[in-house]
SERO-4910 file (N, C-alpha, C, O; in steps of 0.05 Angstrom, whole numbers):
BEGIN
 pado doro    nc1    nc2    nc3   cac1   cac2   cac3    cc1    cc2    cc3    oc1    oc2    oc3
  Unk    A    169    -91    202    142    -92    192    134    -64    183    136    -44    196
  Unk    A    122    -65    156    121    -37    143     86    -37    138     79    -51    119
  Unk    A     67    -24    151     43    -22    152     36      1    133     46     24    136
  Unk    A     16     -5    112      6      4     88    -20     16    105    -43      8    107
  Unk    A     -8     37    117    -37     48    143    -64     56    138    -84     50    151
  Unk    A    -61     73    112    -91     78     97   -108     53     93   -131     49    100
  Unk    A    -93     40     81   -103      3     72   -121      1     95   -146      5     94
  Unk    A   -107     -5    114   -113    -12    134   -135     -4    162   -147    -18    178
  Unk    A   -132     22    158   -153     40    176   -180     34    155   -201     25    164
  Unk    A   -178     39    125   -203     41    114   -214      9    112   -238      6    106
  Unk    A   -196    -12    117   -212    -37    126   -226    -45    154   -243    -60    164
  Unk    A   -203    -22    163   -224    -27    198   -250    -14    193   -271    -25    200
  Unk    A   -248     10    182   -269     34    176   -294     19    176   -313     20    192
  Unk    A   -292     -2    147   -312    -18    133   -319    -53    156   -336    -71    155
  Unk    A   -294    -47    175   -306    -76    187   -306    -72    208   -297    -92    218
  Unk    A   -310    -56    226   -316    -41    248   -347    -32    248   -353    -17    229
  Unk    A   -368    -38    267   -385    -22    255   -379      9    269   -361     15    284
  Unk    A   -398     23    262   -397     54    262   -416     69    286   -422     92    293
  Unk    A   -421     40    296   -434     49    328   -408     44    350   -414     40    373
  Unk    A   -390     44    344   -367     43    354   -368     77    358   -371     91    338
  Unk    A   -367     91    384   -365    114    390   -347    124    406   -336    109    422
  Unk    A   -339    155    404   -320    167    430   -351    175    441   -372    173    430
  Unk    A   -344    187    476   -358    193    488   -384    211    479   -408    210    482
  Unk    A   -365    230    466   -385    257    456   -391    246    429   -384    265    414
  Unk    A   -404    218    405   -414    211    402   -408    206    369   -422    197    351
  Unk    A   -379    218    371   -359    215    340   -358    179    333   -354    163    351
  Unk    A   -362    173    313   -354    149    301   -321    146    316   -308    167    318
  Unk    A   -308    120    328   -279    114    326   -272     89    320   -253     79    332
  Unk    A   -288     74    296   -288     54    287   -265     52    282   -253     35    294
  Unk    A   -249     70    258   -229     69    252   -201     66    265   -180     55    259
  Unk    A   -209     83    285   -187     78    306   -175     62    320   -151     56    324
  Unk    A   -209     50    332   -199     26    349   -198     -3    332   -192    -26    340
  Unk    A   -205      5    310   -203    -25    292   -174    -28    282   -165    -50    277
  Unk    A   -155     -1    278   -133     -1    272   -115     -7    293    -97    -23    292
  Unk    A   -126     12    321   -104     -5    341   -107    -37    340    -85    -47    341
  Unk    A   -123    -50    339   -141    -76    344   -116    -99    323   -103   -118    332
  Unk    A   -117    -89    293   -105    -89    281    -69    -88    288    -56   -109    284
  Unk    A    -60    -70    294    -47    -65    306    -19    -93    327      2   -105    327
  Unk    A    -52    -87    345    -53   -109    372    -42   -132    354    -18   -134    349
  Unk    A    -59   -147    346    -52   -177    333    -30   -180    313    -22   -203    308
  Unk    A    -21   -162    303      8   -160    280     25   -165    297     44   -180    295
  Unk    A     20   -151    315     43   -151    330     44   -174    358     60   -171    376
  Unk    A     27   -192    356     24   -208    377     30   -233    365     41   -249    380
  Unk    A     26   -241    338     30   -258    312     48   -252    309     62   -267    323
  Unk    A     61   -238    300     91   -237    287    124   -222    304    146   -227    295
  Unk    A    120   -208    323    126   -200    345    157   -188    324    179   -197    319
  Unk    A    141   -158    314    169   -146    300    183   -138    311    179   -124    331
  Unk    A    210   -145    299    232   -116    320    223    -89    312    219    -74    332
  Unk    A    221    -80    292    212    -57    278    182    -50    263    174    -62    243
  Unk    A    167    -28    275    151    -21    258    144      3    253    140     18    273
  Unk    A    139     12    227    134     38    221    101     43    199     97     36    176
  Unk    A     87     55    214     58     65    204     70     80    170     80    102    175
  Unk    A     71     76    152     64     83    125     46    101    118     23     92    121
  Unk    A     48    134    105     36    148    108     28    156     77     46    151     62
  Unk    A      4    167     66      5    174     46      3    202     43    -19    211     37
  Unk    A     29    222     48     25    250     46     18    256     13     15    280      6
  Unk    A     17    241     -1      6    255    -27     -6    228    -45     11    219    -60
  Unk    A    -25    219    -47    -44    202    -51    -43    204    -81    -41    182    -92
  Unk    A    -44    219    -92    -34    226   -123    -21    245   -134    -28    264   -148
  Unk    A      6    233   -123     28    258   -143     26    264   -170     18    250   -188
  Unk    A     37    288   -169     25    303   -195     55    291   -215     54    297   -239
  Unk    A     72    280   -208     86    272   -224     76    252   -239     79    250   -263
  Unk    A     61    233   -222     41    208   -226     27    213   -253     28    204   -276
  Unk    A      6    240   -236     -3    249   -257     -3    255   -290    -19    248   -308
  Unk    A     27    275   -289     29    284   -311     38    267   -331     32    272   -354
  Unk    A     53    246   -326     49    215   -336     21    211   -351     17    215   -375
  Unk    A      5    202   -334    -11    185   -338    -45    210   -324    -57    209   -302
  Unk    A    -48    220   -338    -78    242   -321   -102    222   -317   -119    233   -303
  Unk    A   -107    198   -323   -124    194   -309   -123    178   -283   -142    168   -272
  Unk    A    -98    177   -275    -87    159   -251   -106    174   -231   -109    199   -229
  Unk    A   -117    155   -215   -143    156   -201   -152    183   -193   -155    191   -170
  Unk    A   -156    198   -223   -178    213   -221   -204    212   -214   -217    230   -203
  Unk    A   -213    187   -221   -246    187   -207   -248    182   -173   -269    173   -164
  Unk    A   -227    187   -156   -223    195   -134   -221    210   -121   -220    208    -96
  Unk    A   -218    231   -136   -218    260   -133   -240    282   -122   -255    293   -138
  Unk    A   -241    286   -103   -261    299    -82   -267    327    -92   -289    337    -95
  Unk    A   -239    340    -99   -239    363    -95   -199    368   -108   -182    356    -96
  Unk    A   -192    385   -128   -176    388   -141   -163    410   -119   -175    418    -99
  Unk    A   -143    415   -123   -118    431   -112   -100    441   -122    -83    424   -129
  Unk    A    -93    469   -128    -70    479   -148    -48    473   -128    -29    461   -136
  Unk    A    -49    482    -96    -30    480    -82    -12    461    -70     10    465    -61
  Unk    A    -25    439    -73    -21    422    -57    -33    398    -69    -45    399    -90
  Unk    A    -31    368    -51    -45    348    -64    -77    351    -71    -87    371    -61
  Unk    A    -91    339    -83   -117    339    -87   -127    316    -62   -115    298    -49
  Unk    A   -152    324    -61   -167    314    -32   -185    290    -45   -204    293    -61
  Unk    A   -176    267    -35   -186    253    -35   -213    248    -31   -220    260    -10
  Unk    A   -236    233    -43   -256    223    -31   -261    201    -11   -260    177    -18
  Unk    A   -267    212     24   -263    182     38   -296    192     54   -310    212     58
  Unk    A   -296    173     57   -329    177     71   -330    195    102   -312    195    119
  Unk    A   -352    208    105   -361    230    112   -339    228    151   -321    241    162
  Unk    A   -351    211    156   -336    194    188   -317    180    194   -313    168    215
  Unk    A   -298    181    168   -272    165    166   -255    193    168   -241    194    189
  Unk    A   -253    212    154   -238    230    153   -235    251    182   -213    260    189
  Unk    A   -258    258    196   -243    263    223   -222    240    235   -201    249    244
  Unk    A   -226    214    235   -214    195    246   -177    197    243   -156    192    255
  Unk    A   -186    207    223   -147    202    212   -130    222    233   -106    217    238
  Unk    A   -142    244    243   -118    257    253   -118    239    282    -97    229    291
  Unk    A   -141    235    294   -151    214    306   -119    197    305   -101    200    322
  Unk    A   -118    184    288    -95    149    288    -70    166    284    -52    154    296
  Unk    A    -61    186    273    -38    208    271    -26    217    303     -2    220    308
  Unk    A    -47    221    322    -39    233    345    -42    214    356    -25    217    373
  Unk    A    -56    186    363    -45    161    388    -17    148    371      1    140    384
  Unk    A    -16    146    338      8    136    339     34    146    349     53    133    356
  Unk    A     32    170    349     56    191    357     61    186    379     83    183    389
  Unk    A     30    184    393     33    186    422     48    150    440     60    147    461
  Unk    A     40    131    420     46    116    432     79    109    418     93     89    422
  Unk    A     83    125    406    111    122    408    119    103    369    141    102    358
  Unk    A     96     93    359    104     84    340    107     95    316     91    112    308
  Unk    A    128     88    298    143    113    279    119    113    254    107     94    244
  Unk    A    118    147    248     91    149    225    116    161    210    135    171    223
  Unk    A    116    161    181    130    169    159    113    168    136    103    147    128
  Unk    A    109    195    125     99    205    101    122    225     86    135    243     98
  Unk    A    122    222     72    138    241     55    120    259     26    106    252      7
  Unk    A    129    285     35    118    295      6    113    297    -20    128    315    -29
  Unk    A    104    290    -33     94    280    -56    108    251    -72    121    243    -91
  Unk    A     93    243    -42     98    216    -45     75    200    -34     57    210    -20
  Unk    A     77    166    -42     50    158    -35     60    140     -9     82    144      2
  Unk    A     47    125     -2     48    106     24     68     76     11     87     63     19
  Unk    A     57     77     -5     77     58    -21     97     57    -38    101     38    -53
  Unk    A    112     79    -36    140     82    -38    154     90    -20    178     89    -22
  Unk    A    137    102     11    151    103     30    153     66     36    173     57     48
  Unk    A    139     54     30    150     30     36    166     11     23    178     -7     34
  Unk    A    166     18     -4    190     12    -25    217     19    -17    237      5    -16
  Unk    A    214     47    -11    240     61      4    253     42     23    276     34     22
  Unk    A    227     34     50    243     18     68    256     -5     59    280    -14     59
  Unk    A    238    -12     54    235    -46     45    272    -57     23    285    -78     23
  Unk    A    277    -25      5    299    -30     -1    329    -24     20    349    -37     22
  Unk    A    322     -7     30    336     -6     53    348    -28     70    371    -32     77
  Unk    A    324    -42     74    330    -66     90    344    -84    101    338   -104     89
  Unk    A    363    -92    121    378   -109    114    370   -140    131    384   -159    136
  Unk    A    349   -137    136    340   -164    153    308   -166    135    298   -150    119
  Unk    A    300   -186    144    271   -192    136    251   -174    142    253   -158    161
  Unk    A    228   -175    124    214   -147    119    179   -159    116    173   -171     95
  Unk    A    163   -157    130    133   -157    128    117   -123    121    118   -102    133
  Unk    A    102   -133     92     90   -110     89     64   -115     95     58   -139     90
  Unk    A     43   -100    106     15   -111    114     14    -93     94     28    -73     90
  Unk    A    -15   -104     74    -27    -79     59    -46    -96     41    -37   -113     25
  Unk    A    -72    -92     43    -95    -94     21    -96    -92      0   -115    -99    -14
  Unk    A    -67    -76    -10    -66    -73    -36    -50    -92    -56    -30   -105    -50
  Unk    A    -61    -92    -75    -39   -116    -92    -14   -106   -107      7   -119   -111
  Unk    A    -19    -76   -116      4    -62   -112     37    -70   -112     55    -68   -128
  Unk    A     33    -81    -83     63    -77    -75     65   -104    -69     77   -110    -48
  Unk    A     54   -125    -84     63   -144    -90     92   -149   -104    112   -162   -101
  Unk    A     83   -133   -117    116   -117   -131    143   -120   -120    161   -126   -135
  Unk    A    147   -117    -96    162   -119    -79    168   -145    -66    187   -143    -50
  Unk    A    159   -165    -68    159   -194    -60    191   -199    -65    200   -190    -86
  Unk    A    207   -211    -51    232   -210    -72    237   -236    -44    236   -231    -20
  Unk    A    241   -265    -59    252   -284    -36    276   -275    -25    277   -272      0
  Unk    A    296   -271    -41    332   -272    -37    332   -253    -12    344   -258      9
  Unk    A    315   -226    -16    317   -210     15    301   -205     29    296   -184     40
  Unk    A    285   -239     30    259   -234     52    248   -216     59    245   -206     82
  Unk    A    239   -209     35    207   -191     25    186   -200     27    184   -215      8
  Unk    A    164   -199     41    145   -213     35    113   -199     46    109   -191     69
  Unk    A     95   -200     26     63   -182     33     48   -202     44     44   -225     36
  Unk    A     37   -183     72     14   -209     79     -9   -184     81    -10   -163     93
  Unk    A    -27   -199     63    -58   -186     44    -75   -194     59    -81   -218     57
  Unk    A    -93   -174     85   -101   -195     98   -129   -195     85   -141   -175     76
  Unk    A   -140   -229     85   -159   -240     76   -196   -233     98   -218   -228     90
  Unk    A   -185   -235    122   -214   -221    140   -197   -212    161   -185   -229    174
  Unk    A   -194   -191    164   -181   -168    189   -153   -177    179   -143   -176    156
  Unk    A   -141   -187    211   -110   -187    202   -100   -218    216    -78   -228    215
  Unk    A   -121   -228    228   -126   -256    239   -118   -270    214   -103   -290    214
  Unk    A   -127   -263    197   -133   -283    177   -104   -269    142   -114   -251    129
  Unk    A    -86   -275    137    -64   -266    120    -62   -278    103    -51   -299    109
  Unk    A    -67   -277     79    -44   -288     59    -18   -276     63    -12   -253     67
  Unk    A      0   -300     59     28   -301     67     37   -295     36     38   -317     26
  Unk    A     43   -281     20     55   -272     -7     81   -273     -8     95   -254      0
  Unk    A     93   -300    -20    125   -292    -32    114   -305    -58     91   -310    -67
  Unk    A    146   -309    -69    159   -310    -93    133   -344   -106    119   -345   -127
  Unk    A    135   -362    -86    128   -391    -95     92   -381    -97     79   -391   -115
  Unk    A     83   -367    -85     56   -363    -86     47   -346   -100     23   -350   -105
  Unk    A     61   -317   -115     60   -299   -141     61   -321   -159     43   -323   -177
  Unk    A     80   -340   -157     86   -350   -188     54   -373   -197     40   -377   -217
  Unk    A     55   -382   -166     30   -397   -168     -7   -386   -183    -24   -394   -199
  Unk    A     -3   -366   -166    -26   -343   -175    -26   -338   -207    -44   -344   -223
  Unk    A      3   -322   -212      6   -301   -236     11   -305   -250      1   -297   -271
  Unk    A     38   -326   -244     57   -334   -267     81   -316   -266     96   -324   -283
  Unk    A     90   -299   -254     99   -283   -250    126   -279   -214    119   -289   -192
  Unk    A    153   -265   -218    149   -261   -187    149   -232   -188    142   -216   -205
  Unk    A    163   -231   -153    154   -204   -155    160   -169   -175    145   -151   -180
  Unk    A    185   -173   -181    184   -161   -202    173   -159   -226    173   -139   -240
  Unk    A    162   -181   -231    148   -191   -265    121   -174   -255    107   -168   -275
  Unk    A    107   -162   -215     85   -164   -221     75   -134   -230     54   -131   -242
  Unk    A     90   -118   -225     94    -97   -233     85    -89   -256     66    -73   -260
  Unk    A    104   -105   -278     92   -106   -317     76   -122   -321     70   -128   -344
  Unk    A     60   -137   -292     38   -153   -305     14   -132   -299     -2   -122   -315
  Unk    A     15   -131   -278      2   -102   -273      0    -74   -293    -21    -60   -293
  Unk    A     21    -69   -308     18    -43   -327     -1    -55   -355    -19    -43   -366
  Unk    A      7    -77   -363    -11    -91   -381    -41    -90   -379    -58    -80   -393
  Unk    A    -42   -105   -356    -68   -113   -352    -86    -89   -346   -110    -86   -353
  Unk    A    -68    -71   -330    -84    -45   -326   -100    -48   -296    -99    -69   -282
  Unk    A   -113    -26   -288   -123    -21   -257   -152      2   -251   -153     21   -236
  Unk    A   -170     -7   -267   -185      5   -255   -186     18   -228   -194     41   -227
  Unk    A   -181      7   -210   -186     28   -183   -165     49   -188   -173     70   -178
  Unk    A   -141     51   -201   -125     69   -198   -120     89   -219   -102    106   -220
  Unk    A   -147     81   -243   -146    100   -263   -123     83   -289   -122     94   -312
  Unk    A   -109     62   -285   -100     59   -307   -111     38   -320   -121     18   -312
  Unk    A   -106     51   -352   -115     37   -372   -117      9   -378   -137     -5   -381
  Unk    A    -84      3   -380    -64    -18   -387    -69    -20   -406    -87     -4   -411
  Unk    A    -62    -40   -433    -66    -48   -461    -90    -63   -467    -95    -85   -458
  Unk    A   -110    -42   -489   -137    -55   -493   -132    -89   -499   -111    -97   -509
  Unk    A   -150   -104   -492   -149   -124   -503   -132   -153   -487   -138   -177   -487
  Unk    A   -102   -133   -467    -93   -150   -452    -90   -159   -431    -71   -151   -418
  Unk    A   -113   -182   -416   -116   -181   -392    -92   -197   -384    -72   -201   -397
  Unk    A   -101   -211   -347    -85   -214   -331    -64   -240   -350    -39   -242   -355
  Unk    A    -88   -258   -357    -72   -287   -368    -61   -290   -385    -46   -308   -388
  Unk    A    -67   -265   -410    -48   -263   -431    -23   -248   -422      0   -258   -424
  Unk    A    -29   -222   -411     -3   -213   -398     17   -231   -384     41   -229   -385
  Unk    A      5   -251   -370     26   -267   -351     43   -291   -378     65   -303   -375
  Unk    A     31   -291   -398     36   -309   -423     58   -295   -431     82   -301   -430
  Unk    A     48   -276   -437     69   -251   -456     96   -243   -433    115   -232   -443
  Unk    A     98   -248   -412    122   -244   -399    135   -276   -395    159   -282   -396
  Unk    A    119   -288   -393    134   -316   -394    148   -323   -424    169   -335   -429
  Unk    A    135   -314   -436    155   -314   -465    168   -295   -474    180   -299   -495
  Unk    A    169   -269   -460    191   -253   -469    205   -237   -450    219   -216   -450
  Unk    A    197   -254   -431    217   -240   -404    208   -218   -387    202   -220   -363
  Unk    A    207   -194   -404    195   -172   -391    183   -151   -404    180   -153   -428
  Unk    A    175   -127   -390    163   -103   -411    184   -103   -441    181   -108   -465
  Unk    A    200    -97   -427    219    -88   -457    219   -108   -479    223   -106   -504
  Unk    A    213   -132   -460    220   -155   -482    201   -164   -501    205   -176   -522
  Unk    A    176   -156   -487    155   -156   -501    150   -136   -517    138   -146   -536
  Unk    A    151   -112   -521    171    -80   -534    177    -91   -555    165    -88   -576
  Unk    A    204   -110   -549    221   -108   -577    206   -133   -594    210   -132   -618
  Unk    A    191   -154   -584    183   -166   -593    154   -159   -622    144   -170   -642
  Unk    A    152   -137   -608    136   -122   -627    146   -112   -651    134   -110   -671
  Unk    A    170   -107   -647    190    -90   -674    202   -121   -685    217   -121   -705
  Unk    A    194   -144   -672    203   -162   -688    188   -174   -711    169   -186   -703
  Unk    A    191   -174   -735    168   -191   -749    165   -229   -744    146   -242   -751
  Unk    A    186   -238   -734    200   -263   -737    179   -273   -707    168   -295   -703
  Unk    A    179   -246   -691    159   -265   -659    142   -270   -657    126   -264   -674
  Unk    A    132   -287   -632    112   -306   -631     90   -296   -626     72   -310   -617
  Unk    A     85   -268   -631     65   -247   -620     42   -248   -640     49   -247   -664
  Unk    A     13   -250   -635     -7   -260   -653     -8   -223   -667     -1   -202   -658
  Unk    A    -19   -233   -693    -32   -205   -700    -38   -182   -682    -27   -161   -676
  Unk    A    -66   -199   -676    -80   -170   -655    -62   -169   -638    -61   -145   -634
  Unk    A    -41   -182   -621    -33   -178   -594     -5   -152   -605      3   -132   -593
  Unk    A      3   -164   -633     22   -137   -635      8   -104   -633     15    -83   -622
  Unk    A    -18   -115   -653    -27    -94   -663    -39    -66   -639    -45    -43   -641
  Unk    A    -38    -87   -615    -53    -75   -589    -19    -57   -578    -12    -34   -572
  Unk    A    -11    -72   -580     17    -67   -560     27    -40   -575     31    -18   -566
  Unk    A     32    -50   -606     44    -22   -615     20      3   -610     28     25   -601
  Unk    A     -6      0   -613    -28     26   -618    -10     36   -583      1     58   -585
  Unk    A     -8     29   -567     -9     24   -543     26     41   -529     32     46   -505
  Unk    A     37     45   -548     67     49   -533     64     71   -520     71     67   -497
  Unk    A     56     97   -524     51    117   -504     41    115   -484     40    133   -468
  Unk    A     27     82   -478     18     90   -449     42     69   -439     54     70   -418
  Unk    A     44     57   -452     70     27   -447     88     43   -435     91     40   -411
  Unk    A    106     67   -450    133     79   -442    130     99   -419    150    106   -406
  Unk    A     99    112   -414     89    135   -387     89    110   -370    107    112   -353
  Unk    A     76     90   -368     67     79   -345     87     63   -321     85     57   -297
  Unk    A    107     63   -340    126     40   -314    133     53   -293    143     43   -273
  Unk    A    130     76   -295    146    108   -276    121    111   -250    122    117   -226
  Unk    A     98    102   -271     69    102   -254     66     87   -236     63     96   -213
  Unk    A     69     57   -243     60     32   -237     83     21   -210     81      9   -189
  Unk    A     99     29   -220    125     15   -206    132     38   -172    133     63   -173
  Unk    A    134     24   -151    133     37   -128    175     54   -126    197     43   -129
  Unk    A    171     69   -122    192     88   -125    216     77    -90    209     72    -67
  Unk    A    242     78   -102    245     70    -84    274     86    -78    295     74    -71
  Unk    A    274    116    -83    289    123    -75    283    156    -56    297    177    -56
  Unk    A    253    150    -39    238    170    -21    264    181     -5    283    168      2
  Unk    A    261    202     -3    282    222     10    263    212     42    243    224     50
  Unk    A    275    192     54    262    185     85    278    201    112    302    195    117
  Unk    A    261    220    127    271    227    146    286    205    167    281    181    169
  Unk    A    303    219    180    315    200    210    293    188    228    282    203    244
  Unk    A    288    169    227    265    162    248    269    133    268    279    113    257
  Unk    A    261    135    299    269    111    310    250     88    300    226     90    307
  Unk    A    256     70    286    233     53    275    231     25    299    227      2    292
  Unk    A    233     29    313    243      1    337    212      7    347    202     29    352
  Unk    A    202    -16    348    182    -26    360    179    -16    394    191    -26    413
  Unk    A    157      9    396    167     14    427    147     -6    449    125    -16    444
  Unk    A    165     -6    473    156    -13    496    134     -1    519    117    -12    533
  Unk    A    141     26    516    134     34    531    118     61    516    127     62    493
  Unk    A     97     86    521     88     96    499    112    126    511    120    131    533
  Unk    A    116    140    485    132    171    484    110    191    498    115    214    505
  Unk    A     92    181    500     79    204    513     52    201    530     31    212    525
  Unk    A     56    184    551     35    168    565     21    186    578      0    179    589
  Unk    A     29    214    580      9    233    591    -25    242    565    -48    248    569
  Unk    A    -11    240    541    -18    257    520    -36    230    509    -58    234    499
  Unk    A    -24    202    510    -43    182    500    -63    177    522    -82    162    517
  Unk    A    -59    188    548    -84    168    568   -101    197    560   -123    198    572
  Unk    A    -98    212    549   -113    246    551   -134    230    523   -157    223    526
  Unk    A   -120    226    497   -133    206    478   -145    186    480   -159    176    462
  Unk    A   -142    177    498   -160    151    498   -189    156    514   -212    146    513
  Unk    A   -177    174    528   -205    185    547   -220    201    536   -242    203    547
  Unk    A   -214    219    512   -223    234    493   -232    214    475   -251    226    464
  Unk    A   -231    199    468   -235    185    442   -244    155    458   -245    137    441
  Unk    A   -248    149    473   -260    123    480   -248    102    475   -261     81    476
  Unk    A   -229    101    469   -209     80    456   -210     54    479   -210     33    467
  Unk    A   -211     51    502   -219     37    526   -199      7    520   -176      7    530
  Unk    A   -206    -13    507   -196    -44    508   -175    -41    484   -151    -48    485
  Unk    A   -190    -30    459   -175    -34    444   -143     -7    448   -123    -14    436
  Unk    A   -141     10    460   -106     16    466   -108      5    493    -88     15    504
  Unk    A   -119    -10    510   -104    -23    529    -95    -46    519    -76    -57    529
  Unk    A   -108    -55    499    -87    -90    504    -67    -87    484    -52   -105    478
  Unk    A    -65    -59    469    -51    -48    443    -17    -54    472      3    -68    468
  Unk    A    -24    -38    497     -3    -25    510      6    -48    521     30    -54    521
  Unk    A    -16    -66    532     -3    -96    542     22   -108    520     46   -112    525
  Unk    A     10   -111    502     20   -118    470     48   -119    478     65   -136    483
  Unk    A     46    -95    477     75    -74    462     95    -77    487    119    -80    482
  Unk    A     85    -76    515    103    -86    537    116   -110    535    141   -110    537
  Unk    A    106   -127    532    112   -158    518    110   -173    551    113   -197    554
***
């Protein structure tokens, strides 16, 4: 089980309320909505393996130099050195080192890699893989990754984590028209406001899902353009060709990278926590109270 963790803390963030407190009077909505979270993934689906998904670089500048407006209007605060700082609300961002130091502490594997996002550390795994693979994540993203043949599959949860869409191959196609690879170039088409991309004026989700059902894929739809003979309407060529500079930057963008340089890490679901002195010191600091005790029940089995 590969947890899309940002996703996920910033949905507890928003469905937690914020009178959720540590003692000395910090918001730990996020915290305990994520253990909470946590709790029931793992009580529902009872993984052998899980690893917290980290986003050490939220927008690589490789991303970037591609594509500059890839979610620039998220941008808090620019950085020559290092990644640019995100905008997250005022009482969410103490929280994060917050979910960084009980995950450690309870022993479950966190992996971020440098200039890299959360979702190619999970591309990474996910190709890795050699048994069945659950990605939790809010995002549609990494729908991308759906792949039946090596039991891939995103569950998007619909209210907390009680409640999942179960995402494979038969339910993309149902939705999109598309599987999981197709969703990728249905995605670069259609474009993404939250993430700053464009996609091709003019081509939304249902023509894009059209235009791959009749020509297979990005490229095919590409060459279909240099064809005069295809079935491509006027405007739809006329969009696609104005359009190839963002067509030929974007797939590098859009598409989750899947060859992250991933450290050695034990990804086995622990039993017992790595550092039960250092997490009962956190919980008592941070009020964490029901939600890391029935996290620890959980995880004992």
């Amino acid at each position: 089980m590969l947890l899309d963790t940002a996703s996920l803390y910033f949905r507890a963030y928003y469905g937690v309320p914020d009178s959720v407190k540590a003692p000395d009077g910090t918001p730990v909505n996020a915290v305990r909505g994520l253990l909470d979270f946590i709790d029931r993934l793992v009580r529902d689906h009872a993984p052998d393996s899980l690893v917290a998904c980290m986003d050490a670089d939220w927008r690589p500048k490789w991303r970037v130099d591609l594509i500059p407006s890839y979610k620039a209007h998220r941008v808090a605060r620019e950085s020559d050195g290092g990644p640019d700082t995100e905008e997250v609300p005022d009482t969410l961002s103490p929280q994060v080192p917050v979910i960084e130091e009980v995950l450690d502490a309870l022993g479950i594997a966190r992996v971020g890699v440098a200039g890299y996002e959360a979702d190619d550390v999970i591309g990474t795994f996910a190709g890795r893989a050699t048994g069945p693979v659950d990605i939790v994540t809010g995002d549609r993203d990494l729908y991308q990754l759906v792949d039946d043949a090596r039991r891939v599959r995103v569950l998007y949860p619909i209210k907390g984590v009680g409640s999942l869409q179960v995402t494979d191959e038969t339910w993309l196609r149902g939705r999109y028209g598309v599987d999981g690879a197709g969703y990728a170039d249905l995605a670069l088409l259609r474009g993404d406001p939250s993430d700053g991309l464009p996609g091709v004026p003019g081509i939304g989700e249902k023509t894009a899902a059209r235009l791959l059902d009749a020509f297979g894929d990005l490229a095919g739809i590409m060459a279909a353009v240099d064809d005069p003979a295809s079935a491509l309407t006027p405007s739809q060529r006329k969009r696609l060709d104005a359009s190839r500079a963002y067509v030929e930057a974007a797939p590098k963008v859009v598409r989750v990278a899947s060859d992250v340089p991933l450290p050695e890490v034990d990804t086995a679901l622990p039993r017992t926590p790595r550092d039960a002195e250092a997490l009962e010191g956190l919980g008592r600091r941070w009020g964490l109270g029901g939600s890391l005790q029935r996290l620890l029940t959980t995880l004992e089995g």
